[in-house]
ZAMARGU-4260 file (C-alpha; in steps of 0.2 Angstrom, whole numbers, plus 5000, padded with zeros to 4 digits):
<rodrens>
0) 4986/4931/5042 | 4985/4949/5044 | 4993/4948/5062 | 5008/4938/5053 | 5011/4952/5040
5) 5012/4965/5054 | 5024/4956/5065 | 5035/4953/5053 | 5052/4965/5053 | 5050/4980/5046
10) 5067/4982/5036 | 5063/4993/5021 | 5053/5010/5016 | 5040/4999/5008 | 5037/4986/5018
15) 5036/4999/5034 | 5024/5009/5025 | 5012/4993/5020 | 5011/4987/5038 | 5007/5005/5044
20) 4991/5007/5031 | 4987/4988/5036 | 4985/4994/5054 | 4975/5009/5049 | 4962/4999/5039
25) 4963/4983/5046 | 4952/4984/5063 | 4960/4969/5073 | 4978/4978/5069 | 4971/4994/5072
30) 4970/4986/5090 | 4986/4978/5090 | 4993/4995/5084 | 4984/5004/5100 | 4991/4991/5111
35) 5009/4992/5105 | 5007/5012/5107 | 5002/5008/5124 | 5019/4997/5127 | 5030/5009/5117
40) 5020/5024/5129 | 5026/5015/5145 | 5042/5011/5141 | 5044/5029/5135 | 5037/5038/5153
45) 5053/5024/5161 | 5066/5032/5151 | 5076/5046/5158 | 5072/5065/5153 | 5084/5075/5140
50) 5086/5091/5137 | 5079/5098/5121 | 5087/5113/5111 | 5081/5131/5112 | 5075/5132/5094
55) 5067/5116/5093 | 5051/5120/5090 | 5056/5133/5076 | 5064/5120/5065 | 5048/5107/5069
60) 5037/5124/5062 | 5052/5125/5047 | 5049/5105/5044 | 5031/5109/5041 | 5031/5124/5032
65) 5043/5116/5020 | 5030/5100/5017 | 5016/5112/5015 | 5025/5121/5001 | 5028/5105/4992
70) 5008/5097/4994 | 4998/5097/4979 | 4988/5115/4972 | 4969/5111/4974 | 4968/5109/4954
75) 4977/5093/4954 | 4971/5083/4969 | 4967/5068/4963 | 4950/5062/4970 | 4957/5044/4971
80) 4963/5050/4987 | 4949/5050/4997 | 4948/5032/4997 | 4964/5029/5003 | 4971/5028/5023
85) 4977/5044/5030 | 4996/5037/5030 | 4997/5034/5011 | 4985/5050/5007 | 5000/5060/5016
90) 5013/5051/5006 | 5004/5053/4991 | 4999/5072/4992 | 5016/5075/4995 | 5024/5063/4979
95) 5010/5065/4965 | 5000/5049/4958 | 5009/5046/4943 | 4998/5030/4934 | 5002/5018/4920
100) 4986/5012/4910 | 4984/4995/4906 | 4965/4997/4898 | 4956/4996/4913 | 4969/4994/4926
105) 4980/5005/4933 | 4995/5006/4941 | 5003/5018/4952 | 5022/5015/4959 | 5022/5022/4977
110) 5042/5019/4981 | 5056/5016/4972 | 5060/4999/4968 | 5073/4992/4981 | 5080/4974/4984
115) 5067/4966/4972 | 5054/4975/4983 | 5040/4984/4975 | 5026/4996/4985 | 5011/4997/4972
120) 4993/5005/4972 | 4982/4995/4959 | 4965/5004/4954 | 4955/4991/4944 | 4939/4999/4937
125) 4922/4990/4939 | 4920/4974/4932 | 4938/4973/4924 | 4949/4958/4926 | 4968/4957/4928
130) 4975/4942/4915 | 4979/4927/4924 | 4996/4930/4934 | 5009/4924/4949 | 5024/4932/4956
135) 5043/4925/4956 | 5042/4929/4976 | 5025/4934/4988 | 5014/4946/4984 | 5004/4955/4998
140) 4987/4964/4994 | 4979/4975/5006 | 4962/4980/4999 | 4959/4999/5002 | 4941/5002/4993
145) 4929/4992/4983 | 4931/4973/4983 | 4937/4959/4970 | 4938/4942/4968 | 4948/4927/4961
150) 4947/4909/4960 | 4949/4908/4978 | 4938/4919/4985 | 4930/4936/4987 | 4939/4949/4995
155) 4930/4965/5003 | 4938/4983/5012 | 4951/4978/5023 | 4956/4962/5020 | 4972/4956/5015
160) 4979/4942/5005 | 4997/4933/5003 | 5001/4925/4989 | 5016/4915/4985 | 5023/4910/4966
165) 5014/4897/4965 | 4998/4903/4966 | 4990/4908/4950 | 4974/4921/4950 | 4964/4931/4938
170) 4958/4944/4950 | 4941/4952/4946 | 4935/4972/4951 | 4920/4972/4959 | 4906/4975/4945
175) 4900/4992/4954 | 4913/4997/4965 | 4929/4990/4956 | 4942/4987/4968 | 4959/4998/4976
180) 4973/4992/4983 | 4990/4991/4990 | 5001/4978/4985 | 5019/4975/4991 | 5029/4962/4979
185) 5045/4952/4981 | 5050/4951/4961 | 5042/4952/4945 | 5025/4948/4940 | 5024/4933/4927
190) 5009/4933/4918 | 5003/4914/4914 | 4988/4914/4903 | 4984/4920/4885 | 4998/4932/4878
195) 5007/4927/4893 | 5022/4932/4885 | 5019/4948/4877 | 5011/4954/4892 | 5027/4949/4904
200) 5037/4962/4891 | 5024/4976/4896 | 5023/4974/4912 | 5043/4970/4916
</rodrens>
């Protein structure tokens, strides 16, 4: 399933940056990553040599200089980050957390909406349960920290699960460690149990 996800094109900012954390958490992508490093390596040492710029490496010192400025002071880092892969952490240090509470879930939009496509971190506390829900299109959930479960399963660090809109869950935080996590949407969410409707106003 996973090696489905990351072979699929990469044709927005969202989807792109969801398959790079998968290949940083996910071990068997992690090798696939390697391997299609290797491939992109070779084909690199066949291409012909260019010329560079004088000044080159003064604007790649400029680029970085400029993202330094805009990182996060020491006050605010948010200690969430610690948990997360190194190529969200570096999105995130630079674009600040900012969280909607829903009692004991939290939301977190990581991109811009774009064609119906939503890049989300969800931080559900220990023990909490998200209501009983499905989406208009798939829903991809990498698991960054902690675990939860569903009517389906249990889901630990690493793992990641598609669902389609017909599938209905009430996902579960682990009781000590609660559960983080990257999800990447195709439409809206539509709650399906109790208050179904009232929720659907909140959350949409």
């Amino acid at each position: 399933m996973t090696f489905e996800i990351l072979s699929t094109p990469v044709d927005s900012a969202a989807s792109l940056l969801f398959q790079r954390c998968l290949a940083e958490v996910d071990h068997e992508n992690r090798l696939l990553n390697s391997a299609m490093n290797e491939v992109g390596g070779y084909f690199l040492n066949k291409t012909d040599e260019i010329s560079l710029s004088n000044n080159l490496w003064d604007k790649v010192l400029d680029q970085a200089k400029n993202v330094k400025s805009h990182s996060i002071i020491d006050e605010e880092y948010d200690p969430l980050l610690d948990h997360l892969p190194v190529t969200l952490k570096s999105h995130l240090k630079i674009n600040k957390v900012k969280w909607k509470s829903f009692k004991d879930v939290k939301v977190a939009s990581i991109l811009p909406k774009e064609n119906n496509e939503k890049l989300e971190l969800i931080h559900v506390m220990p023990g909490a349960k998200i209501p009983q829900h499905t989406h208009e299109g798939n829903e991809s959930f990498l698991v960054l920290h902690g675990s939860y479960s569903d009517e389906y399963g249990s889901y630990k660090q690493g793992s990641v699960q598609v669902r389609s809109d017909d599938h209905n869950h009430t996902p579960v935080g682990h009781a000590q460690t609660g559960c983080i996590g990257l999800a990447y949407t195709h439409g809206k969410i539509k709650f399906s149990g109790k208050f179904g409707k009232l929720l659907n106003l909140i959350a949409n």
